[in-house]
FIDRENNU-40959 format. One record per atom (N, C-alpha, C, O): atom name; residue number from 0; x, y, z. Coordinates in Angstrom, 2 decimals. Layout:
% residues N
@at: CA	i: NUM	X: X	Y: Y	Z: Z
...
% end
This chain:
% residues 82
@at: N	i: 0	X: 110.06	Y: 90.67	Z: -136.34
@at: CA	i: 0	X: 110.60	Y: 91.63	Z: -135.40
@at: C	i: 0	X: 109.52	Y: 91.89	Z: -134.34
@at: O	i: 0	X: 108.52	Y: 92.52	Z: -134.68
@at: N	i: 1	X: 109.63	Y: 91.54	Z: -133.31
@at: CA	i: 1	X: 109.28	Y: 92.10	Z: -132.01
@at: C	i: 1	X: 109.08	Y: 93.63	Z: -131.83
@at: O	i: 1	X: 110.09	Y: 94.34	Z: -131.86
@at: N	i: 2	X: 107.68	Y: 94.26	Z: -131.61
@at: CA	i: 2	X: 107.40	Y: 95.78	Z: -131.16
@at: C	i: 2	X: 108.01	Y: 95.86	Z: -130.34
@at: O	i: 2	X: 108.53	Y: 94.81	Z: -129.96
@at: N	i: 3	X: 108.33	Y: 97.17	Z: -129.55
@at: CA	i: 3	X: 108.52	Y: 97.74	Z: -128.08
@at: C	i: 3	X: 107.60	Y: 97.54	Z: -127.86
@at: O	i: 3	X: 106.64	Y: 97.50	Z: -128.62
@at: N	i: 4	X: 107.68	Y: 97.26	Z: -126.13
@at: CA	i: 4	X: 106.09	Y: 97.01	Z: -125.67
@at: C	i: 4	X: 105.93	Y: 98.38	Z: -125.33
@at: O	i: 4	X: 104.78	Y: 98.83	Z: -125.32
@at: N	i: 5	X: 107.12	Y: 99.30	Z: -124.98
@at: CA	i: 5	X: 107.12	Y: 100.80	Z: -124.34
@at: C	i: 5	X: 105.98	Y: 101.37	Z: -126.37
@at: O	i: 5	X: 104.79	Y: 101.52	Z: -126.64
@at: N	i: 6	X: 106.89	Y: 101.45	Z: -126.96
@at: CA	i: 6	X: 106.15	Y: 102.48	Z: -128.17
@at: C	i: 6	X: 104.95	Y: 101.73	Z: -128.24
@at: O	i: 6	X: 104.07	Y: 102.58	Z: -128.36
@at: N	i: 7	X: 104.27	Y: 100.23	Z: -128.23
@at: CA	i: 7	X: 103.12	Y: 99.61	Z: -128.20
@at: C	i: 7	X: 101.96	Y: 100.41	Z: -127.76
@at: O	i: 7	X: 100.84	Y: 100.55	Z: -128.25
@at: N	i: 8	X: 102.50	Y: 100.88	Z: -126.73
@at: CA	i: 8	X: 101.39	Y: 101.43	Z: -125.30
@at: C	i: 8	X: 101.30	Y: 102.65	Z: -125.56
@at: O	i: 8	X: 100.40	Y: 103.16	Z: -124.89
@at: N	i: 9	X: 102.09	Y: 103.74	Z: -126.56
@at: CA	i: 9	X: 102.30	Y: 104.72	Z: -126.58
@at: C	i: 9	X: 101.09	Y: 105.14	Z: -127.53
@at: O	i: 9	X: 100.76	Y: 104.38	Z: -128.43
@at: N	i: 10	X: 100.30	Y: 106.56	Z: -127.30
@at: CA	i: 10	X: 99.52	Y: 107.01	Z: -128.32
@at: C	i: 10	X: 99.93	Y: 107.91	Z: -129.23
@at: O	i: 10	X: 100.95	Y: 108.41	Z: -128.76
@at: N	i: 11	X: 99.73	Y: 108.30	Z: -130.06
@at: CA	i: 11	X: 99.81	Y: 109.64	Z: -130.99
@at: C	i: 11	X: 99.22	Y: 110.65	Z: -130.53
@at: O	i: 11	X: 98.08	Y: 110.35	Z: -130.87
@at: N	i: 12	X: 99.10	Y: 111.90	Z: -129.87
@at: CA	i: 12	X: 99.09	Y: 113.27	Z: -130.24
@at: C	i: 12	X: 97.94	Y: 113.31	Z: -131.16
@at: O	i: 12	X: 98.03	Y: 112.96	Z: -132.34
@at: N	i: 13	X: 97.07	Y: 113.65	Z: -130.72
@at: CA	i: 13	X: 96.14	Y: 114.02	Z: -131.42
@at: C	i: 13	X: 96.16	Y: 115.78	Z: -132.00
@at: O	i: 13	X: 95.57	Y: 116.28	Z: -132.96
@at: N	i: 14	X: 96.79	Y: 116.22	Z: -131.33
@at: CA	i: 14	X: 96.48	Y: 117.99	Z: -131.21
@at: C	i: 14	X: 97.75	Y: 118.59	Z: -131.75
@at: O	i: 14	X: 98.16	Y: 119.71	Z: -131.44
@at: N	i: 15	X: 98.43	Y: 117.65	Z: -132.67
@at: CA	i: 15	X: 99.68	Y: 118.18	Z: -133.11
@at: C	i: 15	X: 99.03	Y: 118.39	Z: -134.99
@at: O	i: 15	X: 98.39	Y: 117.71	Z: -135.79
@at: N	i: 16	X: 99.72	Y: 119.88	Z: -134.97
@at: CA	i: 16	X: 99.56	Y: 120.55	Z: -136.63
@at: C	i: 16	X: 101.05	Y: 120.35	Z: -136.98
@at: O	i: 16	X: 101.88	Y: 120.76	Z: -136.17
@at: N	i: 17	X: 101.60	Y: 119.60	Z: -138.45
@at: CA	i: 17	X: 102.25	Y: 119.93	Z: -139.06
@at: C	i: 17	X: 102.05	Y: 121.22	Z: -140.60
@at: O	i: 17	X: 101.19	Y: 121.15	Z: -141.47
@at: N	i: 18	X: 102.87	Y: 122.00	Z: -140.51
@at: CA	i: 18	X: 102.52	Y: 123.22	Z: -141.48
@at: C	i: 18	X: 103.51	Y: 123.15	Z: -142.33
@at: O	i: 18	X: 104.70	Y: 123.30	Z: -142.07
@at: N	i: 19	X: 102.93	Y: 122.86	Z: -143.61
@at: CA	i: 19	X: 104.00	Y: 123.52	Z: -144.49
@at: C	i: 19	X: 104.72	Y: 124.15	Z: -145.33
@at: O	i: 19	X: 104.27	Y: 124.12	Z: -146.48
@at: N	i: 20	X: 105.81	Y: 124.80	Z: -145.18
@at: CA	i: 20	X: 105.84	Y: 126.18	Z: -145.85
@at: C	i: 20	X: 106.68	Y: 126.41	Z: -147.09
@at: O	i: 20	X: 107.71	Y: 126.98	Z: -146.76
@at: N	i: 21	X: 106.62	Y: 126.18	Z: -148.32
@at: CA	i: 21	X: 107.80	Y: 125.86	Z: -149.08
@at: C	i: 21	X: 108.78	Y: 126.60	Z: -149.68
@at: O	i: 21	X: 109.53	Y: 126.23	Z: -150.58
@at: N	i: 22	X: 108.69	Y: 128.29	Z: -148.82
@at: CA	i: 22	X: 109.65	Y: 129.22	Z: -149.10
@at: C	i: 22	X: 109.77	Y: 129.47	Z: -147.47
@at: O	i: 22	X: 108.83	Y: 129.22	Z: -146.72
@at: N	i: 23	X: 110.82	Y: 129.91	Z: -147.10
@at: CA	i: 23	X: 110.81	Y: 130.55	Z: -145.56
@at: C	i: 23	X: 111.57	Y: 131.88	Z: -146.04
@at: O	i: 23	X: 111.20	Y: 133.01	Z: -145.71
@at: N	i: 24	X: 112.46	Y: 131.68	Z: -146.71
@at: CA	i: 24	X: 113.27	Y: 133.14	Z: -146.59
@at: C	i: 24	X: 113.30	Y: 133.80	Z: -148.39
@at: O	i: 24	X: 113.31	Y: 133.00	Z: -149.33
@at: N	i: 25	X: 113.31	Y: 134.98	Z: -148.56
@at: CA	i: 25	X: 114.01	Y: 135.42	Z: -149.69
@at: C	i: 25	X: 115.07	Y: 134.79	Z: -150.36
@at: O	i: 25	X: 115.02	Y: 134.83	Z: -151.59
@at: N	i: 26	X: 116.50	Y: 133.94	Z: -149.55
@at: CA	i: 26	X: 117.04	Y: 133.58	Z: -150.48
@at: C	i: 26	X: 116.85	Y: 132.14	Z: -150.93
@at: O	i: 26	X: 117.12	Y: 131.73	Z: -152.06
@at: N	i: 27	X: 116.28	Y: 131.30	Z: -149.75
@at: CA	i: 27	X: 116.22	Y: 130.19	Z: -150.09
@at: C	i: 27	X: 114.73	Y: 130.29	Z: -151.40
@at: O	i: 27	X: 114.43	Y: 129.59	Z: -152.37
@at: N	i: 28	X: 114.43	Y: 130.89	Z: -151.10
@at: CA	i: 28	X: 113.43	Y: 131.28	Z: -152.94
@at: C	i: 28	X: 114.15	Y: 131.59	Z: -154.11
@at: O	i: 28	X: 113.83	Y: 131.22	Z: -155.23
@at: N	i: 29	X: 115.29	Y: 132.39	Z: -153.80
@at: CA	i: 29	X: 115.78	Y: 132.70	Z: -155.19
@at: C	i: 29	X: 116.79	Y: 131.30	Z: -155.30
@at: O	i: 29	X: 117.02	Y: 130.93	Z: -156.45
@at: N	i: 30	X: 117.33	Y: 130.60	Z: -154.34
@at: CA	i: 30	X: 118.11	Y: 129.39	Z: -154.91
@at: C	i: 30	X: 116.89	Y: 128.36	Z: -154.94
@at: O	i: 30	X: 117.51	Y: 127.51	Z: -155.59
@at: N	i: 31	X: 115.85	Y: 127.86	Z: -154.78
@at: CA	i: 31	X: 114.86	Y: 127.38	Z: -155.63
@at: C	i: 31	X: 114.92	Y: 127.54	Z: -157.25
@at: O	i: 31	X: 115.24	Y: 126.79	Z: -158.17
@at: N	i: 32	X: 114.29	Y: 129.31	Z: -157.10
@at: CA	i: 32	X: 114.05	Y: 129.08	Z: -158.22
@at: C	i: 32	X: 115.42	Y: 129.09	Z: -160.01
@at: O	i: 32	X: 115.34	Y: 128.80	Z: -161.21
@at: N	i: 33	X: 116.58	Y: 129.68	Z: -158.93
@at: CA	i: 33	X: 117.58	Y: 129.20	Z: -159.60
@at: C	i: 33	X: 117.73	Y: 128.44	Z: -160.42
@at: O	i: 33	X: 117.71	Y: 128.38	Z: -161.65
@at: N	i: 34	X: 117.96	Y: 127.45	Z: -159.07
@at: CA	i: 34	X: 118.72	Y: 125.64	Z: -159.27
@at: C	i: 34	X: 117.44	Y: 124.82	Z: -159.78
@at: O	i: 34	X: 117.59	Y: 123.83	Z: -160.50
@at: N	i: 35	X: 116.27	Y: 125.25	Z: -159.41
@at: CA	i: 35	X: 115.56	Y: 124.37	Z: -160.17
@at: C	i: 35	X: 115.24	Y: 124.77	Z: -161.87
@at: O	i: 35	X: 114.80	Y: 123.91	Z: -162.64
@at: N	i: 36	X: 115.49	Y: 126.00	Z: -162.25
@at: CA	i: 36	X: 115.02	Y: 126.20	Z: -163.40
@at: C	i: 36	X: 116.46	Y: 125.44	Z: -164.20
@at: O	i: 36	X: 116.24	Y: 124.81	Z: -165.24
@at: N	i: 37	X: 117.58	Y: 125.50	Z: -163.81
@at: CA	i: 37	X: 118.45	Y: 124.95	Z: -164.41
@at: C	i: 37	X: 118.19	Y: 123.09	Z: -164.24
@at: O	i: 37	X: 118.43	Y: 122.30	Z: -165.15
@at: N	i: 38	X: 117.70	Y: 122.77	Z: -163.04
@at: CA	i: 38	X: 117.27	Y: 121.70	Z: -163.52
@at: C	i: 38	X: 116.73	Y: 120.86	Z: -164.06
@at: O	i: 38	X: 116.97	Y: 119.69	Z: -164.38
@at: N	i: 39	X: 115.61	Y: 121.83	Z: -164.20
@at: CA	i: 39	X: 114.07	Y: 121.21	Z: -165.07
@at: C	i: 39	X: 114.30	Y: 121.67	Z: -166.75
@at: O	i: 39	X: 113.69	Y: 121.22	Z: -167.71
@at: N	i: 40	X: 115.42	Y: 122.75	Z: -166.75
@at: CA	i: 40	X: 116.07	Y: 122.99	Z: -167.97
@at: C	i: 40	X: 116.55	Y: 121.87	Z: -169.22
@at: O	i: 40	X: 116.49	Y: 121.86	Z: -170.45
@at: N	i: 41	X: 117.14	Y: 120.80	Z: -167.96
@at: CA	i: 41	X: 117.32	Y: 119.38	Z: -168.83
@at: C	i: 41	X: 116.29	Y: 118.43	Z: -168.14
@at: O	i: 41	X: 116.73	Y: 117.53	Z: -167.42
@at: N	i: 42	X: 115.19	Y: 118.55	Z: -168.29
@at: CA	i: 42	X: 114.37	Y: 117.57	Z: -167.49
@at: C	i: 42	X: 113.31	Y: 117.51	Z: -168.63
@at: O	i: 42	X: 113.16	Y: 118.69	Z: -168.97
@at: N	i: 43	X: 112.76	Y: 116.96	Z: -169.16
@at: CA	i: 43	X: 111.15	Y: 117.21	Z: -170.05
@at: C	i: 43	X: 110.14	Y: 116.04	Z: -169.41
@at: O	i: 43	X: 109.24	Y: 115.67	Z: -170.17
@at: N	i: 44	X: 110.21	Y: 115.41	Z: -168.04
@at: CA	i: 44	X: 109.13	Y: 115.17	Z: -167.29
@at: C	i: 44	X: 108.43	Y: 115.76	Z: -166.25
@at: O	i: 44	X: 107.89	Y: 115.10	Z: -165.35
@at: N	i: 45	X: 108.43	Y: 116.99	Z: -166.33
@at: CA	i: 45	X: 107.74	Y: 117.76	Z: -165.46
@at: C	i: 45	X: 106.29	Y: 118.22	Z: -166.32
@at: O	i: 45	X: 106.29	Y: 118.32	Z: -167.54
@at: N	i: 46	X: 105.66	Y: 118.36	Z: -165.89
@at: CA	i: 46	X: 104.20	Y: 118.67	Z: -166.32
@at: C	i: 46	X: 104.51	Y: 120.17	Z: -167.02
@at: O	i: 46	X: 105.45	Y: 120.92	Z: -166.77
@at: N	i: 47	X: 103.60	Y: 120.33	Z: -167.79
@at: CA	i: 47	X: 103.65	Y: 122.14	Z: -168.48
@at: C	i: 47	X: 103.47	Y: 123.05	Z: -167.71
@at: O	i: 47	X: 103.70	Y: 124.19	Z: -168.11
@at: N	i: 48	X: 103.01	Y: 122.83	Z: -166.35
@at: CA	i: 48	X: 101.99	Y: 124.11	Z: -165.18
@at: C	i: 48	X: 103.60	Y: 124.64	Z: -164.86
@at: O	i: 48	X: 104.06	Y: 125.76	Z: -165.06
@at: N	i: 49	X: 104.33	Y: 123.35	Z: -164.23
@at: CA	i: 49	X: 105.80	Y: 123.59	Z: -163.37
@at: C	i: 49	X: 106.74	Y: 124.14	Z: -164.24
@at: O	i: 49	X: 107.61	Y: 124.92	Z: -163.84
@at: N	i: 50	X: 106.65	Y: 123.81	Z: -165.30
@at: CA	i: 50	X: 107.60	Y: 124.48	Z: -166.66
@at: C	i: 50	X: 107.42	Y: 126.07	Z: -166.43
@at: O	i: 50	X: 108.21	Y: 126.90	Z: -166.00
@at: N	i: 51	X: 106.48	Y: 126.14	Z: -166.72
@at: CA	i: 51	X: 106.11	Y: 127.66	Z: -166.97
@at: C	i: 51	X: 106.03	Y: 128.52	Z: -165.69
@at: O	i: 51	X: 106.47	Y: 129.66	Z: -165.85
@at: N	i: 52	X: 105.55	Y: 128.21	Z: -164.39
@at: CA	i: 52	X: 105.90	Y: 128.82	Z: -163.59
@at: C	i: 52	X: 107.56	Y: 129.06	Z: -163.79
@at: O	i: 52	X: 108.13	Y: 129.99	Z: -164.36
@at: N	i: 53	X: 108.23	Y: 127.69	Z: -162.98
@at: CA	i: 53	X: 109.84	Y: 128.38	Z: -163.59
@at: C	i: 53	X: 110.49	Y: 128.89	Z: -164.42
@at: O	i: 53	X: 111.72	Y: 128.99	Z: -164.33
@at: N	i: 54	X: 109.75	Y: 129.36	Z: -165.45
@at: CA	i: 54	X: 110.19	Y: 129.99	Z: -166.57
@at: C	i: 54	X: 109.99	Y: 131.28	Z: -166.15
@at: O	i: 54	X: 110.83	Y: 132.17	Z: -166.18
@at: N	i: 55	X: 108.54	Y: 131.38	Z: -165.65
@at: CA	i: 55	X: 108.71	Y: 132.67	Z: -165.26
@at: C	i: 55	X: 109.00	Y: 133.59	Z: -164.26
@at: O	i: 55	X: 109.04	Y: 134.82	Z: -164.31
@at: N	i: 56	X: 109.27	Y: 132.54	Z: -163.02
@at: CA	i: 56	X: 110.19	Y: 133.01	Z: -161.68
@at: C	i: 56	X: 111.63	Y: 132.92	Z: -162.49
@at: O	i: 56	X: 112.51	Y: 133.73	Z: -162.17
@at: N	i: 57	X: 111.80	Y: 132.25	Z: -163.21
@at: CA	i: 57	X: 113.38	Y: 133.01	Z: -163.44
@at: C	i: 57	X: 113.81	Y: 133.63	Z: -164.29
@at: O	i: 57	X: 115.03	Y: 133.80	Z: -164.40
@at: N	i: 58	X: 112.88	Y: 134.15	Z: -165.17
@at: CA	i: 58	X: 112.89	Y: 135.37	Z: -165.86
@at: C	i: 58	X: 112.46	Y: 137.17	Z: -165.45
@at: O	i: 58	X: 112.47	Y: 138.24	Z: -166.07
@at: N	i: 59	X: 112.00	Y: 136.58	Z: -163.70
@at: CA	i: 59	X: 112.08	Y: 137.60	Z: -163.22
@at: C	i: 59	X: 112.97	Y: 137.76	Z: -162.30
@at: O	i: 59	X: 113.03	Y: 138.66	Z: -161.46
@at: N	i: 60	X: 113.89	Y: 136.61	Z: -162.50
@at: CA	i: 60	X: 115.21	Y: 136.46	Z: -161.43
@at: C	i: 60	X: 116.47	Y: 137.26	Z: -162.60
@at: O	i: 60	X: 117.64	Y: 137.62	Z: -162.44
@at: N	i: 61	X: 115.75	Y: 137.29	Z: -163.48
@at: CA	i: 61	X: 117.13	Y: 137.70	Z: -164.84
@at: C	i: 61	X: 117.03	Y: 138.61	Z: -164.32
@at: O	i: 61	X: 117.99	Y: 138.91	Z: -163.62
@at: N	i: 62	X: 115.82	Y: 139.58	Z: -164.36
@at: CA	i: 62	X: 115.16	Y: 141.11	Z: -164.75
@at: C	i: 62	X: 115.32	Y: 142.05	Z: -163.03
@at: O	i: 62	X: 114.94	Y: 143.19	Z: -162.73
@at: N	i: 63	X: 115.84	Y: 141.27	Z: -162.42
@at: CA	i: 63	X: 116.22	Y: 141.92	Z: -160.59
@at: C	i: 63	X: 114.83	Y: 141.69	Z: -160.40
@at: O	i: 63	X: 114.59	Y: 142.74	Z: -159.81
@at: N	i: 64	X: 113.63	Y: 141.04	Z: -160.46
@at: CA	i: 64	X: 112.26	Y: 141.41	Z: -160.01
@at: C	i: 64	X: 111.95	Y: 140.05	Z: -159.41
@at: O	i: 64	X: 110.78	Y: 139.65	Z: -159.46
@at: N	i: 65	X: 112.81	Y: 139.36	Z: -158.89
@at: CA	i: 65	X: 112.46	Y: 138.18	Z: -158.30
@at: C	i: 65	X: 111.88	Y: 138.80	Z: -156.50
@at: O	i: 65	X: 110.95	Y: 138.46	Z: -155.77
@at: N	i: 66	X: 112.78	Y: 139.61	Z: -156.40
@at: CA	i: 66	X: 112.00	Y: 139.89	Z: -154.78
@at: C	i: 66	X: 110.76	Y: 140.85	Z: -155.11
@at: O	i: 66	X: 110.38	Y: 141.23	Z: -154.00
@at: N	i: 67	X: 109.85	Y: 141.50	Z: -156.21
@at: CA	i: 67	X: 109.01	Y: 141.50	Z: -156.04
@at: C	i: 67	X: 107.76	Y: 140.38	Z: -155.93
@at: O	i: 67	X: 106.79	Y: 140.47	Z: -155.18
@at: N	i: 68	X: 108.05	Y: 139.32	Z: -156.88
@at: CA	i: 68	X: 107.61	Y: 137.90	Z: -157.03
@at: C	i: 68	X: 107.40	Y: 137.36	Z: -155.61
@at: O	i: 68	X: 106.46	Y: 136.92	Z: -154.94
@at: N	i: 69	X: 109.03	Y: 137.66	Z: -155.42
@at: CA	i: 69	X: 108.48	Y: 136.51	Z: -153.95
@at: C	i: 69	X: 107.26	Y: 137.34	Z: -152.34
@at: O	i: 69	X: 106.48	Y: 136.81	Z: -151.55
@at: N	i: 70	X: 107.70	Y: 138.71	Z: -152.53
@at: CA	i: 70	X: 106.83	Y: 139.37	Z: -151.77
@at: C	i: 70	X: 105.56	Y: 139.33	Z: -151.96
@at: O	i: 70	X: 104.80	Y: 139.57	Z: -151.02
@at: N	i: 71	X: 105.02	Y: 138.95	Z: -153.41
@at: CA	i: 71	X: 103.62	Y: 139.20	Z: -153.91
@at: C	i: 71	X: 102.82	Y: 137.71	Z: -153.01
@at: O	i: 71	X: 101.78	Y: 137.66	Z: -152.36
@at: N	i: 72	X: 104.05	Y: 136.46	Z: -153.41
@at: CA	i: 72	X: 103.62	Y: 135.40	Z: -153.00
@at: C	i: 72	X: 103.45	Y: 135.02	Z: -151.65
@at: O	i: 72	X: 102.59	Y: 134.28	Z: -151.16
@at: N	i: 73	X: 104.64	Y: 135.80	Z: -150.98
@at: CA	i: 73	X: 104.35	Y: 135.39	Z: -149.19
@at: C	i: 73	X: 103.79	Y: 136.06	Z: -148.89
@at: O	i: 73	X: 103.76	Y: 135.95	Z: -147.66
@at: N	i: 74	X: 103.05	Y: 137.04	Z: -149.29
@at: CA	i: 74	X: 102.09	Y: 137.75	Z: -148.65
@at: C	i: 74	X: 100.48	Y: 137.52	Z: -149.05
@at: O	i: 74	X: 99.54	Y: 138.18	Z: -148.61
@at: N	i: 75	X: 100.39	Y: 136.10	Z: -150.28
@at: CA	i: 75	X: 99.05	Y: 135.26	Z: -149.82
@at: C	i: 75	X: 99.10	Y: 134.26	Z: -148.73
@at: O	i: 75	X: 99.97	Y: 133.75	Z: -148.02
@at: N	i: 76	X: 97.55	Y: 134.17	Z: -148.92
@at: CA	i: 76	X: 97.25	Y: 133.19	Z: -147.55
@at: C	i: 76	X: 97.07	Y: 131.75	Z: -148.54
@at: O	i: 76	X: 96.18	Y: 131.09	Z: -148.02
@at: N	i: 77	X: 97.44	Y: 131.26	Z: -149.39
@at: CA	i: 77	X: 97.52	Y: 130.25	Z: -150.17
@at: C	i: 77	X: 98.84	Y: 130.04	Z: -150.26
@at: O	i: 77	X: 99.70	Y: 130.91	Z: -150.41
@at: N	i: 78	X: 99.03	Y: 128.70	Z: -150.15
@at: CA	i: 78	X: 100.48	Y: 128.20	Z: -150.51
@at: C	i: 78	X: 100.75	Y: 128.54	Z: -151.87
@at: O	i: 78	X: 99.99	Y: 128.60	Z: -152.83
@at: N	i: 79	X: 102.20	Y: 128.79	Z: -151.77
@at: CA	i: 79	X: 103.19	Y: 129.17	Z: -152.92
@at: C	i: 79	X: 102.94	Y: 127.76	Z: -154.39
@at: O	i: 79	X: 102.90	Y: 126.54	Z: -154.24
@at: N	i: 80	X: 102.86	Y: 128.41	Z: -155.43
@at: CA	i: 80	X: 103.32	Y: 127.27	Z: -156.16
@at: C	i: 80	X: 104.61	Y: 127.03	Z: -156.31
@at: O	i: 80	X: 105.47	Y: 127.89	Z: -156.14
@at: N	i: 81	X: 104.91	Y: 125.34	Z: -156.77
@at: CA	i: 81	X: 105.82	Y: 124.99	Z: -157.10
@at: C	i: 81	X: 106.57	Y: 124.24	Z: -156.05
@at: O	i: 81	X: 107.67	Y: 123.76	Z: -156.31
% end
């Protein structure tokens, strides 16, 4: 296959940040941690760290205390686990 000679000549952006964020909103956190605890529910290749976090984001999703969870977490300056 033949390059474009146009994209050939073209450079990359040096001064471009990709960021990334793996909760944006309250709910898309609680359907995370939902749908994934039901998934990893029948899954036994996930490592023990990811087990247990989702065990315990959604045992505070049972208990109504998932939006304290998620407030505790977006309000570090470290990415979220999971």
């Amino acid at each position: 296959m033949n390059p474009d000679p146009f994209l050939a000549s073209c450079r990359a952006p040096t001064n471009i940040r990709v960021y990334h964020y793996p909760v944006r909103s309250y709910e898309q956190f609680e359907r995370k941690i939902v749908q994934g605890h039901r998934a990893i529910a029948q899954s036994i290749r996930l490592g023990n760290r990811k087990l247990a976090l989702a065990r315990i984001y959604y045992q505070a999703w049972e208990n109504g205390q998932l939006p304290q969870v998620y407030e505790e977490l977006a309000s570090r300056k470290s990415h979220l686990p999971g």
